[in-house]
C-alpha positions as CSV (number, residue, x, y, z in Angstrom):
1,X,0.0,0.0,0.0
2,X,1.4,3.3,-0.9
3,X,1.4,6.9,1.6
4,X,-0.9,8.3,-1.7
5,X,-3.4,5.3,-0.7
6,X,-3.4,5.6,2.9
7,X,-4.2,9.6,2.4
8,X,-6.6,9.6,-0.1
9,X,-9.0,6.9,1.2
10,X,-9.4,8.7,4.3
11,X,-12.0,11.4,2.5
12,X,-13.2,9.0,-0.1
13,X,-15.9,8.4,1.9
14,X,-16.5,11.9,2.6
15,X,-16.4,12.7,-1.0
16,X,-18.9,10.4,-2.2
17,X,-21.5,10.8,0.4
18,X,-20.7,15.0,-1.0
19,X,-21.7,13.5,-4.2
20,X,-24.7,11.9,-2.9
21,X,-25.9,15.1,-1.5
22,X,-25.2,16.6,-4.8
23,X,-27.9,14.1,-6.4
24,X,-30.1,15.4,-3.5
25,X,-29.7,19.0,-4.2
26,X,-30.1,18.7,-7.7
27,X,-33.2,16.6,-7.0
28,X,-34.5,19.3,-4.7
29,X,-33.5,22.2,-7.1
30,X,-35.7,20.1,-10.2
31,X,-38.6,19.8,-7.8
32,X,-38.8,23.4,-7.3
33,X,-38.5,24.7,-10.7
34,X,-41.2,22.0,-11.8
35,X,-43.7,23.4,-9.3
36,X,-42.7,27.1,-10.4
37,X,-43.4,26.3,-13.4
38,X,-46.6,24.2,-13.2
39,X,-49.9,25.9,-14.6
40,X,-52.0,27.9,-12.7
41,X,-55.9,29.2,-12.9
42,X,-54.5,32.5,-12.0
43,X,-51.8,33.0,-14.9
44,X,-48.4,31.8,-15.9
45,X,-47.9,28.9,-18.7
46,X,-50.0,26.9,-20.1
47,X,-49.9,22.9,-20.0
48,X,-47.7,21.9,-23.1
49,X,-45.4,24.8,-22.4
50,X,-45.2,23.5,-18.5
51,X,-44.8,20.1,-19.4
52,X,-42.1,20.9,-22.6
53,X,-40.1,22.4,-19.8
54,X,-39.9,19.4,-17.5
55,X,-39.0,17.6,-20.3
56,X,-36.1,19.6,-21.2
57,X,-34.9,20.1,-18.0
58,X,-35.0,16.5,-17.1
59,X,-32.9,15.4,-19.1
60,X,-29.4,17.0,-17.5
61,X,-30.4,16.8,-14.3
62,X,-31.0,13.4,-14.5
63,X,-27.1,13.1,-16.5
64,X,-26.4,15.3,-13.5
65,X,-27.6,12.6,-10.9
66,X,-26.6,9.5,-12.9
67,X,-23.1,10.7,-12.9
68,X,-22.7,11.5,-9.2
69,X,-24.1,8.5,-8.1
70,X,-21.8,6.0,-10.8
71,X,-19.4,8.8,-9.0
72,X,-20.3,7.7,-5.0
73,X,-20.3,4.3,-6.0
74,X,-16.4,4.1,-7.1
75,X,-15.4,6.1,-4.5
76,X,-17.4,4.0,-1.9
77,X,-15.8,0.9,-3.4
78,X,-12.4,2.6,-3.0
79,X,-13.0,3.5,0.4
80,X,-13.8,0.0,1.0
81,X,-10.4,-1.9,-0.8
């Protein structure tokens, strides 16, 4: 085992459960513009337009989450060797 191992695997755990709480942020941050841009009888966008959006903005943030968790999980199995 080398001195590079012994001082990185320390904070690999860290780091991946800091990229686990990025896959909750950007969970929590795609939840909120979803219901700020739902319709509403009182004004703002219409169905299609609401539901185009969600769409679109699905797509990375869900690239976004995939990639921190594949992310978590190597540095989790790291932690673990």
């Amino acid at each position: 085992m080398r001195l590079e191992d012994l001082t990185l695997k320390r904070f690999a755990t860290l780091a991946a459960l800091g990229a686990l709480a990025v896959c909750a942020g950007s969970l929590g941050l795609y939840l909120l513009v979803a219901f700020g841009s739902r319709p509403t009888q009182l004004g703002g966008i219409d169905v299609t337009q609401s539901v185009v959006t969600w769409i679109a903005l699905a797509v990375p943030f869900a690239l976004i989450i995939a990639t921190h968790l594949v992310y978590a999980r190597v540095l989790l199995n790291y932690a673990k060797e």
